[in-house]
C-alpha positions in Angstrom: 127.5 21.3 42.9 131.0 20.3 44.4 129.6 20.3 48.1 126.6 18.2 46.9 128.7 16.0 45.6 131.1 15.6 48.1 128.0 15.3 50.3 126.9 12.4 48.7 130.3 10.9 48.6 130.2 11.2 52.2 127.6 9.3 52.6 129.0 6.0 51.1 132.7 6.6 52.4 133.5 6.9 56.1 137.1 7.9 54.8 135.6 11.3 54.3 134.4 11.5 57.5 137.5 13.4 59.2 137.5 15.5 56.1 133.4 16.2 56.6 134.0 17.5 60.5 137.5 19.6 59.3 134.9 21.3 57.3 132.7 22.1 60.1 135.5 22.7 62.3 136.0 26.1 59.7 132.1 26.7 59.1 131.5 26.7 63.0 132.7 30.5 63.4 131.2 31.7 60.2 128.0 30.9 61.1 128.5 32.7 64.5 129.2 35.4 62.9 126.2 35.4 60.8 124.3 34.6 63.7 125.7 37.8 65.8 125.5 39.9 62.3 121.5 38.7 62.1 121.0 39.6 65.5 122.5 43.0 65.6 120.5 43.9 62.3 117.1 42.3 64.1 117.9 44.8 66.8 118.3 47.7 64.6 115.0 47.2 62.7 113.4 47.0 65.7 114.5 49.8 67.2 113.1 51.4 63.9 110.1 49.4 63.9 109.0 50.6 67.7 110.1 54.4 67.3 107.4 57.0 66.8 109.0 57.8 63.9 107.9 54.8 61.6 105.8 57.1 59.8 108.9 59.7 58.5 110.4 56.4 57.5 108.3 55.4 55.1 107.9 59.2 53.9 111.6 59.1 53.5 111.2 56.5 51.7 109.1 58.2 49.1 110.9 60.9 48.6 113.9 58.7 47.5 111.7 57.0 45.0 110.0 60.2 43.6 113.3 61.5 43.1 114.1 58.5 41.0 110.7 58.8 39.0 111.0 62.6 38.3 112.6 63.8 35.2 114.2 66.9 35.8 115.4 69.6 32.9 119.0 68.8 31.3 120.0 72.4 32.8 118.6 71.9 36.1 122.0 70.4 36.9 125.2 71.9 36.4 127.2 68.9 36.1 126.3 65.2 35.6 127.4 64.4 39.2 125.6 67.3 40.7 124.1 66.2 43.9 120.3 66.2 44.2 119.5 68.7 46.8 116.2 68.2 49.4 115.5 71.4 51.0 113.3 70.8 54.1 111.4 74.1 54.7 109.7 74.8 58.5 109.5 72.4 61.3 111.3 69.2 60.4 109.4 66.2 61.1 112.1 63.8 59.9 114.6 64.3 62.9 117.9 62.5 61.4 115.9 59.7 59.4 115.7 61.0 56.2 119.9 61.8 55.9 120.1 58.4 57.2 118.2 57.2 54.7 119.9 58.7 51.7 123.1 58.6 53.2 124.5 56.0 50.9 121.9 56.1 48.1 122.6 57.5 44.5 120.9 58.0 41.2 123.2 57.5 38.6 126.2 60.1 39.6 124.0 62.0 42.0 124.4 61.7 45.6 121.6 63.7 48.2 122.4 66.6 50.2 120.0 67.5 52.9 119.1 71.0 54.0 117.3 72.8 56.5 115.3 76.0 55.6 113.5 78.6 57.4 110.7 80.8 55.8 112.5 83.8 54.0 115.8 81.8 53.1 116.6 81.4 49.4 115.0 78.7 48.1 116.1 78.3 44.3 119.1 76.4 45.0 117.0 72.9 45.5 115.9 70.3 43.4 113.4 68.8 46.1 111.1 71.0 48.4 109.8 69.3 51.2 107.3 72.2 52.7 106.2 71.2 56.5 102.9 72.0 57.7 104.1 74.5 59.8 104.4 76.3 56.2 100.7 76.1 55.8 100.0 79.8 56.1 102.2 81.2 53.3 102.2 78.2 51.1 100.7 80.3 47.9 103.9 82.8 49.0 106.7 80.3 48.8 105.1 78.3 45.4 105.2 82.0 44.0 108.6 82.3 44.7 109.5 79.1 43.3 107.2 80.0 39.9 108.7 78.9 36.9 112.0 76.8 38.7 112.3 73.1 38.5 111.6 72.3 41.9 109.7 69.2 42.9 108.1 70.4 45.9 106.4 68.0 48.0 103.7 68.3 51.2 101.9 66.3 53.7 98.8 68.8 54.8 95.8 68.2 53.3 94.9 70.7 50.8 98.6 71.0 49.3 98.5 69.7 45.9 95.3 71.7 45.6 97.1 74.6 46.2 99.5 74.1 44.1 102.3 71.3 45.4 103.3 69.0 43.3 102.8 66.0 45.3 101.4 65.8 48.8 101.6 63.0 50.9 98.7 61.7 53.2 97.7 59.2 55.2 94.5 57.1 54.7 93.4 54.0 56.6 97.2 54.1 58.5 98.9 53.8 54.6 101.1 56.8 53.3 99.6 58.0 50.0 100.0 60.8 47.9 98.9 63.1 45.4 99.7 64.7 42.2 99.1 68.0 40.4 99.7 68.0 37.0 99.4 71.2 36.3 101.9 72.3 38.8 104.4 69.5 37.3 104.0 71.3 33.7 104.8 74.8 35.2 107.9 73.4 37.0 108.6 71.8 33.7 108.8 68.2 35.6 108.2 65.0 33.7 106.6 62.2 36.2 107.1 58.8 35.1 103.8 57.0 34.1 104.8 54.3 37.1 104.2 57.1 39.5 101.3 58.3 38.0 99.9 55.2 38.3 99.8 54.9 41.8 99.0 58.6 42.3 95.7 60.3 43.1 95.5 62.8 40.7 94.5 66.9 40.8 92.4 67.3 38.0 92.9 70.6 36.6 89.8 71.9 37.6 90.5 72.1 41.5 94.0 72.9 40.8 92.9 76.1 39.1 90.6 76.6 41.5 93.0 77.7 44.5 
């Protein structure tokens, strides 16, 4: 309201005139800076936007808001500020991108911790399960070693949720989607918000029992 003000006052009084180009004596190198800051973040997003990798992205990108929309058991965590750990299991398609991604993110006191698996490494210790496709032919054996634990496990080959994922992510008409199973979200004893659910294609419990 001041600036307007003065703006108006400038207007009518060429006393202010000195005062006016002072100002924009100051403003000239802040808004080179912003211009230099907008350009170097233009550059970065488009060295995102042109990499092959635009689809791991967005994947990322659900994964962080899964884990915000999952409701996990009290003593799933040993501490309030536990850290919320992603286990990605097999070949990782993310590259770097996904500890990038949740590098500086949080959910209340949680920070992430990202790990890499191979097939016959313990798997208990995470909270998120991110099984690769190169996992595809002992699926059924790593989801009956993770029976009973509350482990969001999550896929992206078709078939997954059917056989027993949690959630599996697909892609239709170039959009990332995904899928739910209920059923497996009960045995983990996982609570999916109703926001989630909404946008979800859900396993009914027919084909889920029918693995």
């Amino acid at each position: 309201m001041d600036f307007l003000a003065g703006s108006q006052v400038i207007s009518r009084d060429t006393d202010f005139v000195p005062r006016d180009k002072t100002i924009m004596r100051v403003l000239r190198p802040i808004i080179a800076i912003g211009i230099c800051l907008s350009l170097a973040l233009g550059a970065s997003a488009q060295a995102l936007d042109s990499s092959d990798s635009s689809e791991y992205l967005i994947k990322a990108g659900f994964i962080y808001n899964f884990a915000k929309l999952v409701g996990w058991p009290q003593a799933a965590f040993a501490q309030p500020d536990s850290p919320i750990v992603i286990g990605i299991l097999g070949t990782d398609p993310f590259g770097g991108i996904i500890d990038r991604i949740l590098a500086d993110k949080q959910i209340d006191a949680r920070h992430f911790v990202i790990k890499r698996l191979k097939w016959g490494m313990d798997l208990k210790g995470c909270d998120i399960l991110f099984i690769g496709s190169s996992e595809a032919a002992h699926l059924e054996e790593v989801l009956h070693a993770l029976k009973g634990q509350p482990i969001l496990t999550i896929g992206e080959t078709p078939g997954f949720a059917r056989r027993g994922c949690i959630i599996n992510l697909i892609v239709e008409d170039n959009k990332v989607r995904f899928e739910v199973n209920l059923d497996a979200a009960k045995q983990a004893d996982l609570n999916i918000s109703s926001r989630l659910l909404a946008l979800a294609r859900i396993i009914p419990q027919a084909a889920a029992d029918a693995r």
